[in-house]
C-alpha positions, -999 to +999 in steps of 0.1 A: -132-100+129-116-066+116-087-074+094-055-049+086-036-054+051-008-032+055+025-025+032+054-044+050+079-024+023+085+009+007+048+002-011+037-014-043+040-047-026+008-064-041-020-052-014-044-048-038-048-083-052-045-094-016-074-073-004-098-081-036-090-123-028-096-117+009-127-097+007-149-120-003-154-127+029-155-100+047-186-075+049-172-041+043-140-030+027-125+001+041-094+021+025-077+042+060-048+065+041-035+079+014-049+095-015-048+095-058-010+090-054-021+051-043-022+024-074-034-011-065-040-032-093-064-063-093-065-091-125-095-113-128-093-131-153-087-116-184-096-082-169-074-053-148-085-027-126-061-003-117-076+018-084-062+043-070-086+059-043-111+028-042-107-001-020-098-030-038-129-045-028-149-027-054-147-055-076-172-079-058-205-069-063-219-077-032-192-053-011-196-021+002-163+000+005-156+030+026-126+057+020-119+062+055-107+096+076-076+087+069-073+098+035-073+127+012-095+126-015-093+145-052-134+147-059-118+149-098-100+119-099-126+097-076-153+102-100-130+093-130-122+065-115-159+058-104-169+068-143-140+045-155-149+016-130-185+017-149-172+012-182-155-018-169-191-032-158-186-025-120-217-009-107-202+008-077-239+029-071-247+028-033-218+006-023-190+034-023-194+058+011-172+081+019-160+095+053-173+130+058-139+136+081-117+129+053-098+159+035-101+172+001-073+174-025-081+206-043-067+210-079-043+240-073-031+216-046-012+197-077+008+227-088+022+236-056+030+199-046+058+199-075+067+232-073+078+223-033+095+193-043+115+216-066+122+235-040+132+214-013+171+210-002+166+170-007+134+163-032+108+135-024+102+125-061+065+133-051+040+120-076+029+156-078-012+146-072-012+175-043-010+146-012+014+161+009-003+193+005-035+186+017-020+165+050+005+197+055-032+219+055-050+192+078-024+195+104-017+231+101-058+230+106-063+251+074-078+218+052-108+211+041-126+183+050-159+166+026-182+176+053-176+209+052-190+211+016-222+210+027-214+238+057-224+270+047-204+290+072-176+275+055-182+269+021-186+309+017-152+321+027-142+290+000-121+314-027-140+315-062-115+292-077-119+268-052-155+267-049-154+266-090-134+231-087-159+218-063-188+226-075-194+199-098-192+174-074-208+186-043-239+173-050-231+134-066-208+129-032-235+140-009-251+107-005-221+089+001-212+109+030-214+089+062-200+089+101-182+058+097-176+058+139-211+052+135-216+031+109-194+003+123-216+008+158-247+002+141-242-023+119-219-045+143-203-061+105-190-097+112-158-090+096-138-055+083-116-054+063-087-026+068-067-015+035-038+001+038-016+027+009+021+025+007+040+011+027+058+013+068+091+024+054+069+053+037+051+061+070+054+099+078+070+086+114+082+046+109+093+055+077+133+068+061+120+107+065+119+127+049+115+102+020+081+091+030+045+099+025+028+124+043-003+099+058-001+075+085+007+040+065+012+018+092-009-006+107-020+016+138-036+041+114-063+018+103-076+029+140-069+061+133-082+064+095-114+041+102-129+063+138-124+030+160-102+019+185-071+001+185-087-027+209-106-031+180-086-046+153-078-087+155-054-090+135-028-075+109-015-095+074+018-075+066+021-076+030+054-081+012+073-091-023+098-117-025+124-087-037+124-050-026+111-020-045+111+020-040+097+049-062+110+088-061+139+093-036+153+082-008+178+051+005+175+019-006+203-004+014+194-035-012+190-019-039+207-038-071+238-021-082+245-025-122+287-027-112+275-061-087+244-071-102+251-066-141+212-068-156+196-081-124+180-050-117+161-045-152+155-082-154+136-082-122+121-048-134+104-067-167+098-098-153+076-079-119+061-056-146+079-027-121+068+006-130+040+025-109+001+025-115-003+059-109+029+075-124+037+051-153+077+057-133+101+027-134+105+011-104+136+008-086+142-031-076+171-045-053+170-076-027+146-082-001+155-062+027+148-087+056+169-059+080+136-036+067+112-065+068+114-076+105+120-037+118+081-038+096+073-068+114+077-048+147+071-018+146+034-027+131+025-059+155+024-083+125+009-112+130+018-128+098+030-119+065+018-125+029+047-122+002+036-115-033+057-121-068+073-153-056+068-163-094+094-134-104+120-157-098+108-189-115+142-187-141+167-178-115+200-200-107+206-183-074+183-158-049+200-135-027+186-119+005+203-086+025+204-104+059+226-075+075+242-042+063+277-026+065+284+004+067+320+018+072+328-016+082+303-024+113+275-044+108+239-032+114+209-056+122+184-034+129+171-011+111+186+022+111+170+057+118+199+075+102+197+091+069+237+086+069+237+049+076+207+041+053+220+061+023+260+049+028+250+010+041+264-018+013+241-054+017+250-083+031+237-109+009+231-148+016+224-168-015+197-196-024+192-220-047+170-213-073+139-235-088+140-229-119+102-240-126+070-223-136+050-221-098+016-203-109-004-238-103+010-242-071-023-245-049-012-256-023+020-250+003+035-288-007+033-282-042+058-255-045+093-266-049+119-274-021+144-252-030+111-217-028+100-236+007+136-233+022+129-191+008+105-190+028+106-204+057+146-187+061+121-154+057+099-170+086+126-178+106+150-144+104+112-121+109+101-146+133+068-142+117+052-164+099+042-167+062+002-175+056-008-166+022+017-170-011+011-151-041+022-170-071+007-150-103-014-117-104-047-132-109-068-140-078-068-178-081-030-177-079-025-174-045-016-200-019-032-201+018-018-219+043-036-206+071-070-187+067-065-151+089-102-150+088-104-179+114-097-170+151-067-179+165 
């Protein structure tokens, strides 16, 4: 079975805890977008990884994990991570392959990334790690792809500086180089496992441009990112958090307001442990957007959804949900496409009663509390999608599966 866990939000949702608990039974791990500007963080047990160009899968021992076409890859950063994943007792040696297709991040990249932000009549808030670069190069058909380190005809009109910065590594990524298209034929794996970066809203086409990433972050690009077809992939596990968050720029219809909301947002904030892996920035936190969450649900052919941080609102009296939004007085259902509308749209909120009790044993579906079980299945019913795996805490045993998505429907 070939598996995609994909962002259902703006990003930062939890994939990478949801990937490490479902890999265990899959046979390969495979990363399809994004690049160093990704931060997945996975606790077990009294130990965190924080990866950012790794599939989350690393952490099992017997896993292999591929970084897919898909992405963009800083040679730099990977091997500090790879170096830093080491000191942490992973030994990642002849389990991480990458895909020779996939582009190169070059350092010089990182420089002109912020200074193009700068620029730019409405700024991103880009994380600065040279990712929109290298896509803008890839399409423009000026990259530079891993394979090409290796081709002569190329590497020699490389500039000095650039051949300087790559140098060092040409030779250790070598023998990770592999034709995934080819790979999967060959080996036939009984079950893939797709991970996705960011998040739909942040996909350079689905997503609220031109406040989005520069990859392909929706589901259809683990076809894309991974050399098969769509035909291919079974099924797709949306992930989501039981609030809404957004880093860097861009319109946030939920988003709490401090005049409304009084601490709400900074509570949430502490409580979620909100600021980015990769930037150290604060995250901003609002509702959960379920106008955003079922326009997620369909434009990426969800089957079902996994919400994360349902713990983060253990002390709360009351839970609110944006159900619609209203802007200069007409309500909006679906999600909008205009900057306008997004940017200007108040929330219409429905309230819930809180639980008010500590969840993180919750094993199974039953345990949790009525008051979380009439959350959810409101969320079910307004996505029309349903709800299969619970996150209740950030270690891996602290997760709740009410229907295995490994098992054929």
């Amino acid at each position: 079975m070939n598996l995609v866990i994909m962002g259902a939000q703006w990003g930062d949702e939890g994939k990478g805890k949801i990937v490490d608990f479902l890999a265990a039974e899959s046979d390969i791990v495979l990363r399809y977008s994004g690049g160093a500007n990704a931060g997945h963080t996975v606790v077990i047990g009294e130990k965190t990884y924080k990866l950012h160009l790794i599939p989350s899968g690393i952490t099992h021992a017997d896993k292999r994990v591929v970084l897919g076409s898909g992405m963009v890859i800083d040679l730099e950063s990977l091997f500090s991570e790879l170096d830093g994943l080491s000191g942490q007792g992973i030994n990642w040696q002849g389990r991480v392959l990458i895909s020779g297709r996939a582009h190169l991040v070059l350092p010089r990249y990182r420089d002109l990334d912020r200074e193009m932000d700068s620029k730019r009549k409405l700024p991103i808030g880009t994380t600065g790690r040279g990712i929109g670069v290298a896509y803008g190069l890839k399409a423009n058909r000026d990259g530079i792809r891993v394979v090409d380190l290796f081709d002569s005809s190329i590497w020699e009109k490389l500039s000095a500086e650039d051949r300087a910065a790559l140098e060092p590594f040409r030779e250790r990524v070598r023998e990770m180089v592999v034709d995934i298209t080819y790979l999967l034929y060959k080996e036939k794996p009984l079950n893939i496992l797709f991970e996705g970066a960011q998040g739909t809203l942040l996909d350079i086409d689905s997503g609220t441009y031109p406040y989005v990433s520069s990859g392909v972050s929706c589901a259809s690009g683990a076809a894309i990112g991974a050399g098969i077809g769509p035909k291919d992939i079974n099924r797709i596990l949306g992930v989501f958090k039981a609030y809404s968050t957004r880093v860097g720029n861009g319109p946030f219809p939920s988003e709490f307001s401090r005049d409304r909301d009084g601490d709400l947002e900074s509570t949430i904030r502490e409580l979620g442990r909100e600021y980015g892996v990769t930037t150290g920035r604060p995250r901003r936190c609002g509702y959960l957007d379920l106008v955003a969450l079922k326009y997620g649900c369909l434009t990426n052919s969800i089957d079902s959804l996994v919400m994360t941080h349902l713990d983060v609102y253990d002390e709360m009296e009351e839970i609110s949900v944006c159900t619609s939004y209203n802007f200069k007085g007409k309500e909006f259902l679906n999600f909008p496409a205009s900057l306008e509308i997004l940017e200007g749209a108040m929330p219409v909120l429905r309230s819930f009663k809180g639980w008010r009790q500590d969840i993180s044993g919750c094993s199974r579906y039953e345990d949790l509390p009525v008051e979380a079980r009439e959350y959810l299945e409101f969320i079910e019913e307004y996505t029309e999608t349903p709800i299969d795996i619970i996150s209740v805490g950030y270690r891996r045993e602290e997760t709740i599966v009410r229907k295995d998505p490994w098992t054929p429907s």
